[in-house]
C-alpha positions as a Markdown table, in Angstrom:
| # | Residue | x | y | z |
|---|---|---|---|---|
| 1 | Unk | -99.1 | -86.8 | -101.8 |
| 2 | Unk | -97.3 | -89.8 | -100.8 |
| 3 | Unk | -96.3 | -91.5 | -103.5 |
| 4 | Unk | -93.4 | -93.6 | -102.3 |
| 5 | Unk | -93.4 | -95.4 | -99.2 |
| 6 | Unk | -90.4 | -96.0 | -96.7 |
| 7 | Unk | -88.3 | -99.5 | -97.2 |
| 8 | Unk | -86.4 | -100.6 | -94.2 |
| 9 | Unk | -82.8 | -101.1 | -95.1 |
| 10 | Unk | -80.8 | -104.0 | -93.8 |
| 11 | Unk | -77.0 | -104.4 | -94.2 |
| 12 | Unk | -75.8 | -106.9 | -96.6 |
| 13 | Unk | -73.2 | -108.3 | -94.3 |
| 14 | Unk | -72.9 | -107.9 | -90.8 |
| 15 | Unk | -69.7 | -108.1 | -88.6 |
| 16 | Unk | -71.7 | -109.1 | -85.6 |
| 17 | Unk | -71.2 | -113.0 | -86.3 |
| 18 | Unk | -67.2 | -112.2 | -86.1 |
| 19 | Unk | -65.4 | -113.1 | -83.3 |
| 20 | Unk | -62.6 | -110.9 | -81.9 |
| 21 | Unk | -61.1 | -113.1 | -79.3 |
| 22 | Unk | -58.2 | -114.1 | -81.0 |
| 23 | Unk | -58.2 | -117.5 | -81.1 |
| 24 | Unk | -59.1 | -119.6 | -84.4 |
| 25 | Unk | -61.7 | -121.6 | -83.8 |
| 26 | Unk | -62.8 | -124.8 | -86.4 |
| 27 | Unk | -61.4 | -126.8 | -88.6 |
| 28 | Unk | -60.6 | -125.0 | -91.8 |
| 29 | Unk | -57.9 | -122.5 | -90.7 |
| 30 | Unk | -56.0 | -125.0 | -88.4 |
| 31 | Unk | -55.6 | -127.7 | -91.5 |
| 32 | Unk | -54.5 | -124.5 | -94.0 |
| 33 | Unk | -52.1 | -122.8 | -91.7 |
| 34 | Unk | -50.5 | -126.6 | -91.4 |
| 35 | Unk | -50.8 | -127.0 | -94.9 |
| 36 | Unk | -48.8 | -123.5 | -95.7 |
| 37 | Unk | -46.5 | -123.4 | -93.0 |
| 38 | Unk | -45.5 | -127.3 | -94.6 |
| 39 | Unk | -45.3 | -125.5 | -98.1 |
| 40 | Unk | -43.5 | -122.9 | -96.8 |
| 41 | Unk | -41.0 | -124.8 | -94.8 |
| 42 | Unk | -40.2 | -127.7 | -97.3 |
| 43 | Unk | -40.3 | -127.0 | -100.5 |
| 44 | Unk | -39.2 | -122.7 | -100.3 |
| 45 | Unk | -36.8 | -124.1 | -97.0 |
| 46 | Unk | -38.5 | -120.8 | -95.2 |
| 47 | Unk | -36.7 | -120.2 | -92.3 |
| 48 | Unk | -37.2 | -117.1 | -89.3 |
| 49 | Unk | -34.0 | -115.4 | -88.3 |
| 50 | Unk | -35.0 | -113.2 | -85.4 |
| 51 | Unk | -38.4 | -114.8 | -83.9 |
| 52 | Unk | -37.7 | -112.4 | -81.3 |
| 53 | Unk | -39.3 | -108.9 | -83.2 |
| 54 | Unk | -43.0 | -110.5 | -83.4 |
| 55 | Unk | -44.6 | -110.3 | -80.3 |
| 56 | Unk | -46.1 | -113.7 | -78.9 |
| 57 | Unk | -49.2 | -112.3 | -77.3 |
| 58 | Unk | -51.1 | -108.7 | -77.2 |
| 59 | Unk | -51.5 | -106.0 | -79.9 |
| 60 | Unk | -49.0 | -105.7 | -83.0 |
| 61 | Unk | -49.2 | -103.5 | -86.2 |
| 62 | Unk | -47.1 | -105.4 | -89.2 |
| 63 | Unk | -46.5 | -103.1 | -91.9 |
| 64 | Unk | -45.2 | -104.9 | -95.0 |
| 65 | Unk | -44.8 | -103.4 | -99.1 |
| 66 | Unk | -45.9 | -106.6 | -100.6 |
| 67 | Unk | -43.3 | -107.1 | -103.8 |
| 68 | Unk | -45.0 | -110.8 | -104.4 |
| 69 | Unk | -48.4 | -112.4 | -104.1 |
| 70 | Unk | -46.6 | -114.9 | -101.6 |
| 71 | Unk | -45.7 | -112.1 | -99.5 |
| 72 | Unk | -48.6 | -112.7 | -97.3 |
| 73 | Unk | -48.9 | -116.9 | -97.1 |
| 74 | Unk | -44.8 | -116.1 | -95.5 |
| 75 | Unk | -45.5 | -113.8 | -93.2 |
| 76 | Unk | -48.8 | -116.1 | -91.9 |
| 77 | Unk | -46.3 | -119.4 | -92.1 |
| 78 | Unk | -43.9 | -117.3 | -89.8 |
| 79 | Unk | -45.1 | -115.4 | -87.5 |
| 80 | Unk | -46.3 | -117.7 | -84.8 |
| 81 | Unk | -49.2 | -116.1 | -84.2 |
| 82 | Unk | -53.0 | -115.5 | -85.7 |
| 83 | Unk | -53.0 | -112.5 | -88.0 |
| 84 | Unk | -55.5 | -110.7 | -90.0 |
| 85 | Unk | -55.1 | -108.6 | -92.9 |
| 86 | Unk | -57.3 | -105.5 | -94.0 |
């Protein structure tokens, strides 16, 4: 009475290829963190006031109500550091 038979399922995406090392490697995120932190910087005149609260190295958690669509692109100009959103 076995009508249907078993299909393996396999994950659309897999986060196995990600790296977690936190260093950005290639060529594509170097040139468009250049090209925002330029935006950012010369035509807004973007500046940081305490550089001081954004760790350099290790773990941080940057919680931030995002009032513009830019909100994101300033924090990534200024921080100084790689960040990744969720």
């Amino acid at each position: 009475m076995e009508r249907y038979r078993s299909i393996p399922a396999y994950p659309l995406f897999s986060f196995s290829s990600l790296k977690a090392s936190g260093t950005q490697s290639g060529f594509v995120y170097p040139v468009l963190h250049r090209l925002n932190f330029l935006v950012c910087r010369l035509m807004y005149g973007l500046g940081v006031i305490e550089p001081s609260q954004v760790p350099v190295d290790g773990p941080a958690l940057i919680v931030c109500d995002h009032t513009s669509m830019g909100d994101p692109l300033v924090l990534l100009a200024t921080a100084g550091r790689p960040i990744r959103f969720l």
